[in-house]
One Martini backbone bead per residue (centre of mass of N, CA, C, O) as a GRO file, in nm:
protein
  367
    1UNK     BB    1  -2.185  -0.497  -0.590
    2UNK     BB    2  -1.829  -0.471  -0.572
    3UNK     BB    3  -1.525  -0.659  -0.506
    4UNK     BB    4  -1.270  -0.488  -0.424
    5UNK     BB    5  -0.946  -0.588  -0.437
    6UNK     BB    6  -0.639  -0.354  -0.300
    7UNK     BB    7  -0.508  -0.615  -0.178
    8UNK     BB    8  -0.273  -0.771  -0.390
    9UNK     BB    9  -0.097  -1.062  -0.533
   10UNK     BB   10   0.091  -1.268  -0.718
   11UNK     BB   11   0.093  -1.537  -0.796
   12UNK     BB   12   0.368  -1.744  -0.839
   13UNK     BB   13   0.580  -1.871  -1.063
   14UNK     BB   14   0.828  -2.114  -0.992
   15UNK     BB   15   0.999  -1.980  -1.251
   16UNK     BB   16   1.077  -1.728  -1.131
   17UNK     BB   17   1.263  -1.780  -0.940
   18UNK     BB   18   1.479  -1.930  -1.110
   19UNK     BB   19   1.528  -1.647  -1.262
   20UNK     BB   20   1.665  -1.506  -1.037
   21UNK     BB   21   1.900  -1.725  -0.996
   22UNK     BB   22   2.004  -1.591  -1.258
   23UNK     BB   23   2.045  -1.315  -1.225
   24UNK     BB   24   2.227  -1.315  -0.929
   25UNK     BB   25   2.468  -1.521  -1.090
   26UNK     BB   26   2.533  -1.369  -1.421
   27UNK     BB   27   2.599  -1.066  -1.458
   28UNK     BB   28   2.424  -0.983  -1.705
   29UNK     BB   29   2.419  -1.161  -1.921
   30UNK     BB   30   2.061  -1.189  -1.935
   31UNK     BB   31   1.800  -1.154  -2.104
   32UNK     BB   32   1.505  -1.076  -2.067
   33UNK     BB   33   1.368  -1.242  -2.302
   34UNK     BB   34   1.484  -1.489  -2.215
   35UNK     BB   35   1.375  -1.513  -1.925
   36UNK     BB   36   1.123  -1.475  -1.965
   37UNK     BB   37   1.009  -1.715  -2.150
   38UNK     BB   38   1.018  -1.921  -1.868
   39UNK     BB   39   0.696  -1.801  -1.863
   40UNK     BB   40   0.442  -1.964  -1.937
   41UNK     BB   41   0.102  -1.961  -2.032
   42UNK     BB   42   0.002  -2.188  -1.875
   43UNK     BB   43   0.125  -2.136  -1.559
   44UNK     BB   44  -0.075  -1.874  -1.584
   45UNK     BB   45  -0.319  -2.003  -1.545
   46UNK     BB   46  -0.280  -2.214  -1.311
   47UNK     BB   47  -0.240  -1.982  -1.093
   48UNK     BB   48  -0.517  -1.756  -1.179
   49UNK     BB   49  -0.712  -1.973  -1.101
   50UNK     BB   50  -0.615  -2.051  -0.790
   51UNK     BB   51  -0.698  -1.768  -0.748
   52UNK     BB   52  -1.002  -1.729  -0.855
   53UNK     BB   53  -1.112  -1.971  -0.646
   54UNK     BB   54  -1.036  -1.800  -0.376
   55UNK     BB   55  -1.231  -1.553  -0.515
   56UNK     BB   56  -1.517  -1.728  -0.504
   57UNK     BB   57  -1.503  -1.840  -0.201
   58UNK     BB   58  -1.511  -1.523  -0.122
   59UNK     BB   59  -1.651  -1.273  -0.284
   60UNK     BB   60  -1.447  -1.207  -0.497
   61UNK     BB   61  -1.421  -0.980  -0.844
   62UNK     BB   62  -1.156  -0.812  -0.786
   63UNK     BB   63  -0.783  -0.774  -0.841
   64UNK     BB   64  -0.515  -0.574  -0.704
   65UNK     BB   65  -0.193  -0.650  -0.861
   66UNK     BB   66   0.143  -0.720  -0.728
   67UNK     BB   67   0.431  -0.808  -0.644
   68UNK     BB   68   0.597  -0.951  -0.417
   69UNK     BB   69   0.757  -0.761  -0.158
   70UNK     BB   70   0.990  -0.965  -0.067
   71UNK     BB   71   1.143  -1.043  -0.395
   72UNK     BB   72   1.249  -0.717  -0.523
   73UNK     BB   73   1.569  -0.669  -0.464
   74UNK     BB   74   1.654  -0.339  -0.334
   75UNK     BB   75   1.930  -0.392  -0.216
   76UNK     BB   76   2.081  -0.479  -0.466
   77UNK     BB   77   2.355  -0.347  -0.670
   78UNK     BB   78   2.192  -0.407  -0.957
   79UNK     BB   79   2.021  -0.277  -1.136
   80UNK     BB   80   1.947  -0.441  -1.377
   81UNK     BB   81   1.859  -0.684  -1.198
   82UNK     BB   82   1.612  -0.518  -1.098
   83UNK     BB   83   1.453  -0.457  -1.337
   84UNK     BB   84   1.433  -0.686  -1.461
   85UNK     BB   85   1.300  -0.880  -1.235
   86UNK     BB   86   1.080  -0.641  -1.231
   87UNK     BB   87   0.955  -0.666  -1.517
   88UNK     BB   88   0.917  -0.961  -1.521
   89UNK     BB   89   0.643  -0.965  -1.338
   90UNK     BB   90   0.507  -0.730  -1.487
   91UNK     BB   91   0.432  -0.921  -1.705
   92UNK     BB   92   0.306  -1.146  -1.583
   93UNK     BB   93   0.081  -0.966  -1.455
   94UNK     BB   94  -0.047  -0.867  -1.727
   95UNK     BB   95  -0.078  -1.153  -1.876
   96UNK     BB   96  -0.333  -1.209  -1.633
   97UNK     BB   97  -0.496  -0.978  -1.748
   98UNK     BB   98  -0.526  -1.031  -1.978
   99UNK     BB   99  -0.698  -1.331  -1.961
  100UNK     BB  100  -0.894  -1.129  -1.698
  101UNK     BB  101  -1.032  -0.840  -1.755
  102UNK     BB  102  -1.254  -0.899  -1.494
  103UNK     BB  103  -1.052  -0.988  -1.268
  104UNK     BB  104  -0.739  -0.815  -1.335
  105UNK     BB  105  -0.522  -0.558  -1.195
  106UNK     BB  106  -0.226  -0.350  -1.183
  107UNK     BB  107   0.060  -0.307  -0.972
  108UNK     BB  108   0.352  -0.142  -0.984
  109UNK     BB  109   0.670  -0.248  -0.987
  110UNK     BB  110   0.962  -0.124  -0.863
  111UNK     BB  111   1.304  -0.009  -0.931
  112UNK     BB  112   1.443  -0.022  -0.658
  113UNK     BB  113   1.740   0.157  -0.510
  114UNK     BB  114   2.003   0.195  -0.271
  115UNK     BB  115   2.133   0.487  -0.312
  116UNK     BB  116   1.913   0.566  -0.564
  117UNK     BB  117   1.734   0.731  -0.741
  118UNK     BB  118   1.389   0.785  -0.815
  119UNK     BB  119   1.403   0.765  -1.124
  120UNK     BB  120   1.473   0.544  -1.192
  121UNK     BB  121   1.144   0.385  -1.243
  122UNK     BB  122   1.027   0.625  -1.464
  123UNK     BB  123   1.049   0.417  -1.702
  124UNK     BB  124   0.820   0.174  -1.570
  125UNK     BB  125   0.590   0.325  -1.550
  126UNK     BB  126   0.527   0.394  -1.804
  127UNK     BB  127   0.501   0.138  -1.902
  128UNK     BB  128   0.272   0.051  -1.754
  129UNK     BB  129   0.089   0.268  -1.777
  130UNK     BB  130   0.063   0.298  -2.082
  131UNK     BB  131   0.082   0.014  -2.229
  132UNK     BB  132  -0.031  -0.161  -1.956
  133UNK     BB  133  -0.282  -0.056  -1.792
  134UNK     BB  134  -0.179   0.040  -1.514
  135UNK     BB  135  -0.326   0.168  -1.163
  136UNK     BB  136  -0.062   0.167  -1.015
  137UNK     BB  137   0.187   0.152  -0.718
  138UNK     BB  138   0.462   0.004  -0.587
  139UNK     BB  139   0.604   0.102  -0.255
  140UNK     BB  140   0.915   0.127  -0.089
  141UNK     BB  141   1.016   0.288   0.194
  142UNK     BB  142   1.303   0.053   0.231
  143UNK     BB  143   1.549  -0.060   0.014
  144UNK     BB  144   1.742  -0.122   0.184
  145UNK     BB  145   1.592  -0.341   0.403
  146UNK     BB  146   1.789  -0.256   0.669
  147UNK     BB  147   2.098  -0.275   0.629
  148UNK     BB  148   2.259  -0.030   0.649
  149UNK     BB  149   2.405   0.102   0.395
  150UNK     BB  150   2.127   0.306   0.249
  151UNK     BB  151   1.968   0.425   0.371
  152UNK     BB  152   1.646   0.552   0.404
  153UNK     BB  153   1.425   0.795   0.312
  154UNK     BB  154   1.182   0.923   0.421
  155UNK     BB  155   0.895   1.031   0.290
  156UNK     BB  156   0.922   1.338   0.355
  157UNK     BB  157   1.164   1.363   0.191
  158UNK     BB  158   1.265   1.519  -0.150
  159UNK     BB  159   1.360   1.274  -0.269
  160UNK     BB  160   1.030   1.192  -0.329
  161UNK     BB  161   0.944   1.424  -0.529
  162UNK     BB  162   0.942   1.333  -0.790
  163UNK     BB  163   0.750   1.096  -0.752
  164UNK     BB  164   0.505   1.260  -0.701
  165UNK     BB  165   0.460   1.428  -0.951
  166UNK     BB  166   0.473   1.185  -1.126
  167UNK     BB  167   0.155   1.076  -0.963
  168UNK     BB  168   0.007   1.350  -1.026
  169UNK     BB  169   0.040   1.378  -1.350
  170UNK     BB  170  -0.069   1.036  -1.361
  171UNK     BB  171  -0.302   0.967  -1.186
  172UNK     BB  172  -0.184   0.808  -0.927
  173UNK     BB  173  -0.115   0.572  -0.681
  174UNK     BB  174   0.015   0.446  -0.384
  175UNK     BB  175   0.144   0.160  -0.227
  176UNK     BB  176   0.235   0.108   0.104
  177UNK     BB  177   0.503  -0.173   0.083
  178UNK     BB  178   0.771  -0.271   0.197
  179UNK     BB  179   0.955  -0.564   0.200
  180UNK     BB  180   1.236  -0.688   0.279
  181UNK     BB  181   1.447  -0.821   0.563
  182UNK     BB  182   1.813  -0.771   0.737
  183UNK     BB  183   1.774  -0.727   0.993
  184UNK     BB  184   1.588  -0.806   1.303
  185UNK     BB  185   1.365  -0.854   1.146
  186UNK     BB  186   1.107  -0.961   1.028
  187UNK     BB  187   0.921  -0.862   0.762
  188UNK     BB  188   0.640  -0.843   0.874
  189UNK     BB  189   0.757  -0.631   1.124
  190UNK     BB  190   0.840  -0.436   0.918
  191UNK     BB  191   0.566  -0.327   0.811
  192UNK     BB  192   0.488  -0.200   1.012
  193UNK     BB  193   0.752   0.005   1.079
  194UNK     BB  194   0.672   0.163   0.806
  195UNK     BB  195   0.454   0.211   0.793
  196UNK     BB  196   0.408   0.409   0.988
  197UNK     BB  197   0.681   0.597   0.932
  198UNK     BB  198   0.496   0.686   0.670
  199UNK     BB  199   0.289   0.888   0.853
  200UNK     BB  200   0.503   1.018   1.019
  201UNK     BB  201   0.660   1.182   0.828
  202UNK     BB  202   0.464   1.295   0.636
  203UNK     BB  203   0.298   1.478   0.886
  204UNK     BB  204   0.637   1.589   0.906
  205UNK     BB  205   0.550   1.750   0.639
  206UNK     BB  206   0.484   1.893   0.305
  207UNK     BB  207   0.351   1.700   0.105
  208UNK     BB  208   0.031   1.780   0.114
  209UNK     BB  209   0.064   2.042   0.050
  210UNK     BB  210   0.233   2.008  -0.237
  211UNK     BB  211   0.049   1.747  -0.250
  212UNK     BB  212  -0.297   1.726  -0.252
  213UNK     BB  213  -0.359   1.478  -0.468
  214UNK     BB  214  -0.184   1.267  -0.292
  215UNK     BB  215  -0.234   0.926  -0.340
  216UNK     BB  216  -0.190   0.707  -0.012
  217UNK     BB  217  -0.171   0.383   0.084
  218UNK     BB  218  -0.157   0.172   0.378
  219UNK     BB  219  -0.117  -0.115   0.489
  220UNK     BB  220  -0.203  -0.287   0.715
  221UNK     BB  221  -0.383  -0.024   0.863
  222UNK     BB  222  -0.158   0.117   0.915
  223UNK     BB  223  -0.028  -0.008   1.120
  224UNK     BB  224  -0.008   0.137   1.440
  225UNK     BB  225  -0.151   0.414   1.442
  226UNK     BB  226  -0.451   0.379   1.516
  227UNK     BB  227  -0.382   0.241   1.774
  228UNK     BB  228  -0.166   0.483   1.851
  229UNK     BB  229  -0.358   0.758   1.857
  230UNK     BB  230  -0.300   0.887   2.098
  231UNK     BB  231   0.024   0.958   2.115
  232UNK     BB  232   0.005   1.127   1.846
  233UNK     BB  233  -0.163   1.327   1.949
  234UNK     BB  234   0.024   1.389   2.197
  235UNK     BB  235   0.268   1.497   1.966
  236UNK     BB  236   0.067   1.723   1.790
  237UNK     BB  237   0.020   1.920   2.006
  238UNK     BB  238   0.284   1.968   2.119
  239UNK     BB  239   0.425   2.065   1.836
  240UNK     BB  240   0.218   2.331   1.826
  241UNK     BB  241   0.273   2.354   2.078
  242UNK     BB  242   0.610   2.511   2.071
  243UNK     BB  243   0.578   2.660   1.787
  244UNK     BB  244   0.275   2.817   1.881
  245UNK     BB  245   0.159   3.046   2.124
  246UNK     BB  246  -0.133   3.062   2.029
  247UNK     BB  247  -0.159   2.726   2.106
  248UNK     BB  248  -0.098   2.716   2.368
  249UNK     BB  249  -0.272   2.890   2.482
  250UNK     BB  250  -0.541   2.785   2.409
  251UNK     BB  251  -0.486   2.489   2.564
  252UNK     BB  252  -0.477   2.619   2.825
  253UNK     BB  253  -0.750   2.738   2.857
  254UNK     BB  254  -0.945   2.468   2.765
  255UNK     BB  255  -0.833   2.316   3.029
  256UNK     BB  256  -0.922   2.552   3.255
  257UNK     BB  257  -1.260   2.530   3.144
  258UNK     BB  258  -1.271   2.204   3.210
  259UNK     BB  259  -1.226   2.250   3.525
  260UNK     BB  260  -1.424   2.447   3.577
  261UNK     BB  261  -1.686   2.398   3.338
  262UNK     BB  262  -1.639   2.548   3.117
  263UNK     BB  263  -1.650   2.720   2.756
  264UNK     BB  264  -1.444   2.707   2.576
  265UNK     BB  265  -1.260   2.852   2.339
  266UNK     BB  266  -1.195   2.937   2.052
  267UNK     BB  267  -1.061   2.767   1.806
  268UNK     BB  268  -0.807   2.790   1.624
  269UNK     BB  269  -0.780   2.779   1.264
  270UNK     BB  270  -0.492   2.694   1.286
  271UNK     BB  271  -0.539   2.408   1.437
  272UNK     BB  272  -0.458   2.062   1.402
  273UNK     BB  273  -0.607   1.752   1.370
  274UNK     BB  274  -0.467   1.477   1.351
  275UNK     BB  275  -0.715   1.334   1.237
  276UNK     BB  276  -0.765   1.473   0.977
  277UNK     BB  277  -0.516   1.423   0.849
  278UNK     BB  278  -0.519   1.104   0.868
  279UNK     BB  279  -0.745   1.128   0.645
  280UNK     BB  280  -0.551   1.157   0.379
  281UNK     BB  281  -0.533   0.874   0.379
  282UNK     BB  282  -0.553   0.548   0.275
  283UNK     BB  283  -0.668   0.209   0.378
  284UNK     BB  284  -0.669  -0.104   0.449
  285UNK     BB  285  -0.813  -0.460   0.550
  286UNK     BB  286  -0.507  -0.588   0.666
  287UNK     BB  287  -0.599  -0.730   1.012
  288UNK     BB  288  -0.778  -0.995   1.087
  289UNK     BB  289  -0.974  -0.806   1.277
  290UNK     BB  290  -1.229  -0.715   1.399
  291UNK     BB  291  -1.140  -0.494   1.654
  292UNK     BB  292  -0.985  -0.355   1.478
  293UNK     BB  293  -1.142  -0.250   1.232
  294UNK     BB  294  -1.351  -0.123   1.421
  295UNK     BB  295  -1.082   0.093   1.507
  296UNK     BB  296  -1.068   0.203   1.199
  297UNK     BB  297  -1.356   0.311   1.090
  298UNK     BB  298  -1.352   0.479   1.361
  299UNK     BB  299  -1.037   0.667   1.303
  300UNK     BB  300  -1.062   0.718   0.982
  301UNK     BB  301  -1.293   0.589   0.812
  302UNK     BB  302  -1.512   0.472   0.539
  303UNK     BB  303  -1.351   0.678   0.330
  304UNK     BB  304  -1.041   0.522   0.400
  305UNK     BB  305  -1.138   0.238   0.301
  306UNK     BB  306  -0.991  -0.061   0.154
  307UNK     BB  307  -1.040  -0.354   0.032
  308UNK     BB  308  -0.828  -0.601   0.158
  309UNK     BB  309  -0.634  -0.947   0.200
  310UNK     BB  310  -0.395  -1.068   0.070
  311UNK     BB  311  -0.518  -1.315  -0.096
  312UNK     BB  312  -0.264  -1.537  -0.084
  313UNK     BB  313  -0.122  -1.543   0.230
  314UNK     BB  314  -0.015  -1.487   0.601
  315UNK     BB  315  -0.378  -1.525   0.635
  316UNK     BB  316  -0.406  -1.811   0.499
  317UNK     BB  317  -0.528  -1.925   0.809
  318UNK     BB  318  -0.657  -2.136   1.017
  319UNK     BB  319  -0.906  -2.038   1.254
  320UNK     BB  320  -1.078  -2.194   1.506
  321UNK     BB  321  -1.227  -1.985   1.626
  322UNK     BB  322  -1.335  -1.857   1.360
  323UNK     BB  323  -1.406  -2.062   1.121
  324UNK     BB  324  -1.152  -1.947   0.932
  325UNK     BB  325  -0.972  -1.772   0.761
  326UNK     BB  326  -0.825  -1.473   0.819
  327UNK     BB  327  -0.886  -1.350   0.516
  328UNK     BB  328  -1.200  -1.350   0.525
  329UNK     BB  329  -1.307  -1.071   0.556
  330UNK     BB  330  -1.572  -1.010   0.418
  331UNK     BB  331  -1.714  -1.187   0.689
  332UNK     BB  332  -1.612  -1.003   0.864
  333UNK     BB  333  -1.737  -0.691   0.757
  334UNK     BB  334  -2.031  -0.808   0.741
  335UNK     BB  335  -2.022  -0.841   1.099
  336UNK     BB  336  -2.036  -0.511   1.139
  337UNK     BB  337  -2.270  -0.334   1.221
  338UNK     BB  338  -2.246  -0.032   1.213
  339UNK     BB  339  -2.250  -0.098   0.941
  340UNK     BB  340  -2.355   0.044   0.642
  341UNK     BB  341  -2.473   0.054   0.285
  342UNK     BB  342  -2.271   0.226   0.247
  343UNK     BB  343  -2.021   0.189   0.369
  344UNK     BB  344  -1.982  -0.092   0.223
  345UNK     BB  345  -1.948   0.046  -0.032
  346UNK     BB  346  -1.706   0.179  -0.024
  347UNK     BB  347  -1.493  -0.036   0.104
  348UNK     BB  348  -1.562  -0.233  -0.180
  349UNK     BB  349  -1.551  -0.007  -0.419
  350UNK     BB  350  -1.547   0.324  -0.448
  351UNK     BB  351  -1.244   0.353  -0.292
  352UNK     BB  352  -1.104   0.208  -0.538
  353UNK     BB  353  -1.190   0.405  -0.736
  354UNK     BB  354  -1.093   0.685  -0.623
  355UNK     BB  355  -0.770   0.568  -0.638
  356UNK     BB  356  -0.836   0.388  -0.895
  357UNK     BB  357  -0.938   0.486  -1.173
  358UNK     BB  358  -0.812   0.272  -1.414
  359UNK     BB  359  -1.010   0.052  -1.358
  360UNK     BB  360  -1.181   0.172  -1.622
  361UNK     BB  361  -0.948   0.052  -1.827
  362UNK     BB  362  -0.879  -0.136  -2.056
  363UNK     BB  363  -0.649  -0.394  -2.122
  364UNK     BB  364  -0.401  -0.424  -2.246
  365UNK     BB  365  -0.458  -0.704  -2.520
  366UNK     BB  366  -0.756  -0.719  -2.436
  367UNK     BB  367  -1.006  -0.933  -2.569
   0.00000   0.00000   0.00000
């Protein structure tokens, strides 16, 4: 069995800081060309080499990298500076890729701007994924930040559709994972509160009617939602019997038969579990905690679960209590007795092939 993390970060070097910081302040003076150069293939090296020290200690075969998701400026005023800056990243994501193809797959960080059309990206994602053979996007449901400057539409809005046909044409999976935050939040806060909030847009658009084949993987096991899925169940009960009386009369008659002790009444066909729907999402296994992993494959199935550390990260931290790291899940995973070596197989492996396909596809460049 192969371990692919499917949910990790560029170990970034210190010279992109750098450059980004020389972007924000030249106001389009300097070229990508010339900005690339200030990171070296040593740097880079060095920096993928201690990524993969921390990847052989902990039984991880595979990581697929995206660049972190606090630093790509989506909120700043001028594209070409966030273009610019996103795709230098993406290159180094790249020559990582290119230096070590058996351990490291690319997912394109895009181009995204506040207040400006989703189709801004539609350049770089071609460029990432035809050229450079990375595996899928990371996207953030609110470029905006925080910032209440230019909202950001909900992800069920039809804003995102042209999006979604780009990715199911070019069979991508989104990955989708929050950025900075200048609200009242700090960025941790943002990702669950961003991570729920598309979980249950999508849920209330048409989004899966329209686009059946569009895989959408969801950070940090989901946000809140696994988790307040009783709430959820019923506001989703609750919205089907007021738009539709004949779901309303059967929820009626199955209450009165449940009290009578009589045998419920035959489901409407057309009536939809919530817990089915959710279960059209794939999830992350970034939350660090065994007690929630085994609520999150109890409640939305070993089918919908991709292994994923985010190491090193924000749970790159030792508990005392754990006798290790936070983010070792794979022996937090390898730990609940329930699952099974089909299950476990899923988890670590298959379920990431499933959604990222292109995973099985040499990298462009590399010897």
């Amino acid at each position: 069995m192969m371990i692919i993390d499917a949910h990790a970060h560029l170990v970034t070097p210190m010279s992109l800081f750098a450059i980004r910081s020389l972007i924000e302040v030249s106001g389009g003076h300097n070229t990508r060309a010339y900005l690339r150069g200030f990171v070296t293939d040593e740097e880079i090296r060095k920096h993928a080499d201690q990524n993969i020290a921390l990847m052989d200690a902990v039984g991880t075969d595979m990581q697929l990298l995206s660049p972190r998701p606090f630093t790509l400026m989506h909120s700043h005023n001028r594209f070409d500076d966030i273009d610019i800056w996103v795709g230098i990243q993406n290159d180094v994501i790249h020559r990582v890729t290119e230096l070590y193809p058996d351990r490291f797959r690319g997912v394109c960080g895009l181009p995204q701007v506040a207040g400006q059309p989703i189709e801004v990206t539609f350049a770089e994602i071609d460029r990432c994924v035809d050229e450079l053979g990375f595996v899928g996007v990371l996207l953030n449901p609110d470029p905006d930040e925080g910032r209440n400057v230019h909202p950001s539409p909900r992800l069920g809005d039809r804003y995102w559709y042209p999006l979604w046909e780009k990715l199911v044409e070019k069979n991508l999976p989104a990955h989708i994972h929050s950025a900075a935050c200048y609200g009242r939040e700090n960025y941790d806060e943002h990702f669950a509160s961003e991570e729920s909030l598309a979980i249950s847009s999508v849920l209330a658009s048409d989004v899966f009617k329209d686009f059946p084949t569009l895989r959408l993987m969801i950070s940090h096991g989901g946000g809140s939602i696994p988790y307040q899925v009783g709430r959820w169940r019923a506001h989703w009960y609750r919205n089907q019997s007021q738009s539709d009386p004949t779901v309303a009369a059967y929820l009626k008659a199955a209450e009165a038969a449940s009290k009578a002790g009589e045998v419920a009444p035959p489901r409407p066909a057309h009536l939809v579990r919530f817990d089915d729907v959710l279960k059209k999402f794939f999830f992350d296994t970034v939350i660090h905690d065994k007690n929630a992993l085994e609520h999150l494959f109890k409640t939305v199935g070993c089918g919908c679960t991709l292994f994923g550390t985010e190491r090193p990260g924000s749970g790159s931290t030792f508990d005392p209590d754990l006798g290790r790291q936070l983010d070792d899940l794979k022996q937090t995973i390898e730990s609940i007795e329930s699952l099974t070596a089909a299950d476990r197989q899923a988890i670590f492996e298959d379920n990431a092939r499933r959604v990222f396909p292109r995973i099985d596809k040499p990298v462009a460049g590399a010897n």
